[in-house]
N, C-alpha and C positions, 0 to 999 in steps of 0.2 A: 410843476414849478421847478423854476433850475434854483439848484445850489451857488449862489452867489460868494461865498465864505471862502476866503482865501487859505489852502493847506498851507501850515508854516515850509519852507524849505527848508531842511537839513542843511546845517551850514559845509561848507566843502571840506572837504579831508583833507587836512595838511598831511602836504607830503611828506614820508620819509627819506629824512636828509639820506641817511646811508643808499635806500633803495634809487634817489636821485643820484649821487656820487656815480654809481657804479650803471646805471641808464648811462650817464656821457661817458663813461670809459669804456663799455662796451660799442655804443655806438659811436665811439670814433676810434677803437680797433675795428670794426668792421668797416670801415669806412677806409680805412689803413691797409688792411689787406685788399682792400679790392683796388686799392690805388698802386700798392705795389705790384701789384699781377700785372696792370695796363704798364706801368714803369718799366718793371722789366720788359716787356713787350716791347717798349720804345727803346731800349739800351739796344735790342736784340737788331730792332730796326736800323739804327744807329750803326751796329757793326757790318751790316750788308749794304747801306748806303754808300759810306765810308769804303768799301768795295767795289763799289760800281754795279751792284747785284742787284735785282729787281725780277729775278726769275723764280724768289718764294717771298713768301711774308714772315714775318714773326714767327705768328703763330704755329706756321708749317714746318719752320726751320727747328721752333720748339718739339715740335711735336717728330722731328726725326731725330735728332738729340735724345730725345726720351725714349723712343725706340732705340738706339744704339745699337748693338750686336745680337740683339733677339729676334726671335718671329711670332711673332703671336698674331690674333684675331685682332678684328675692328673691335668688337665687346671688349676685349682685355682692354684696350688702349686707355675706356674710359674708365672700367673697374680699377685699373692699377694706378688710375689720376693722372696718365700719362697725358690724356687731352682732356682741357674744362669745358669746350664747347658742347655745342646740341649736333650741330651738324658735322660730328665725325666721318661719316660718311662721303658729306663732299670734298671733303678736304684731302679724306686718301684718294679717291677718284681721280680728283688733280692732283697729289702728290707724284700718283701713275702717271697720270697722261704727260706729265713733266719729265716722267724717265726718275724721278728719286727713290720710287718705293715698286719692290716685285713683289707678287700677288699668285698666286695658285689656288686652287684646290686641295684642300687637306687631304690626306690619303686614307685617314682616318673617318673623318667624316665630310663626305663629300657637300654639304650643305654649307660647312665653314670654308673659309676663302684666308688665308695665313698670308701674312706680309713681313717684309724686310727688306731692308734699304739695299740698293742698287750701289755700285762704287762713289755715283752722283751725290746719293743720299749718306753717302759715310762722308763726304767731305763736305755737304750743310752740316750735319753732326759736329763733326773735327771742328767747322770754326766756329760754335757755340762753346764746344769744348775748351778750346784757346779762349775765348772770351772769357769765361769762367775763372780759369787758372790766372789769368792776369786780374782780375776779382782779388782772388784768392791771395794774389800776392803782395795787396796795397788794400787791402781793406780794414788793416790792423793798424797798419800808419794814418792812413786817408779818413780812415770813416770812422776810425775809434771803436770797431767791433772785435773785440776780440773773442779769447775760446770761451771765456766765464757766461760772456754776456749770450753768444749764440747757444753755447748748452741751454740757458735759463730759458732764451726767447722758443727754442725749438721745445721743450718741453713745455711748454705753456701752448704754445700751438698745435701740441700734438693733444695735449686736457681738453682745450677747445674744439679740433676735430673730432674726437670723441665725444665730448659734449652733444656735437651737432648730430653724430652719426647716431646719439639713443636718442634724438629727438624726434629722426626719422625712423630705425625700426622697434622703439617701443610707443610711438605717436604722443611723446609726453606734450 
């Protein structure tokens, strides 16, 4: 015979206001950060359009900026946060085939392949650089960010990268 008798339902758990508060503040700094990354992206696009340039993208232009006067491995690029993508890989490929990034064999270990920009790739560099510095130089007037406010914001994103980073090697 079936049990017909209806189990009372537990009525729902009100939320905690504080643990709601801080759900929408986190989820719209995360939301924030990933809008800024595409932004910048588009300012960066902005300064090569504004150029008449179409021979890198953003992210490429980014990503030799961030290289600067070093040489390292495709692996460091994405270890040191120099590239947020997946496909690091394609993107130096074409960096090369472009003529912006040189490429060897490590002398050391012949299995690594070491890069650095090419004269080509120091002057995508240079006008990310310039883009910056003129940043740099109106963003106190313009944008109302000054030193207090970027010390406060960059240490809070640096708590939060950490954050994330023992999320992932202690799997909390």
């Amino acid at each position: 015979m079936m049990n017909t008798k209806l189990k009372p339902q537990a009525a729902p758990a009100v939320a905690d206001p504080h643990e709601e508060t801080i759900r929408a503040l986190y989820m719209e700094s995360l939301h924030l950060v990933e809008r800024l990354h595409r932004r910048l992206l588009d300012v960066i696009k902005d300064e090569f359009d504004r150029q008449g340039r179409d021979d890198v993208n953003a992210v490429q232009a980014l990503l030799l900026f961030n290289i600067g006067n070093s040489e390292l491995t495709a692996g460091e690029l994405r270890s040191r946060g120099y590239y947020l993508g997946s496909n690091v890989s394609y993107n130096v490929k074409k960096l090369v085939d472009l003529g912006f990034i040189n490429h060897q064999r490590s002398r050391i270990d012949r299995r690594s392949v070491r890069i650095s920009l090419t004269p080509e790739g120091q002057a995508i560099a240079e006008t990310v650089g310039k883009l910056y510095e003129r940043h740099i130089g109106s963003i106190e007037k313009v944008g109302g960010i000054g030193e207090g406010e970027f010390s406060q914001m960059n240490k809070l994103l640096q708590r939060l990268d950490r954050f994330w980073n023992d999320q992932i090697l202690y799997r909390l």
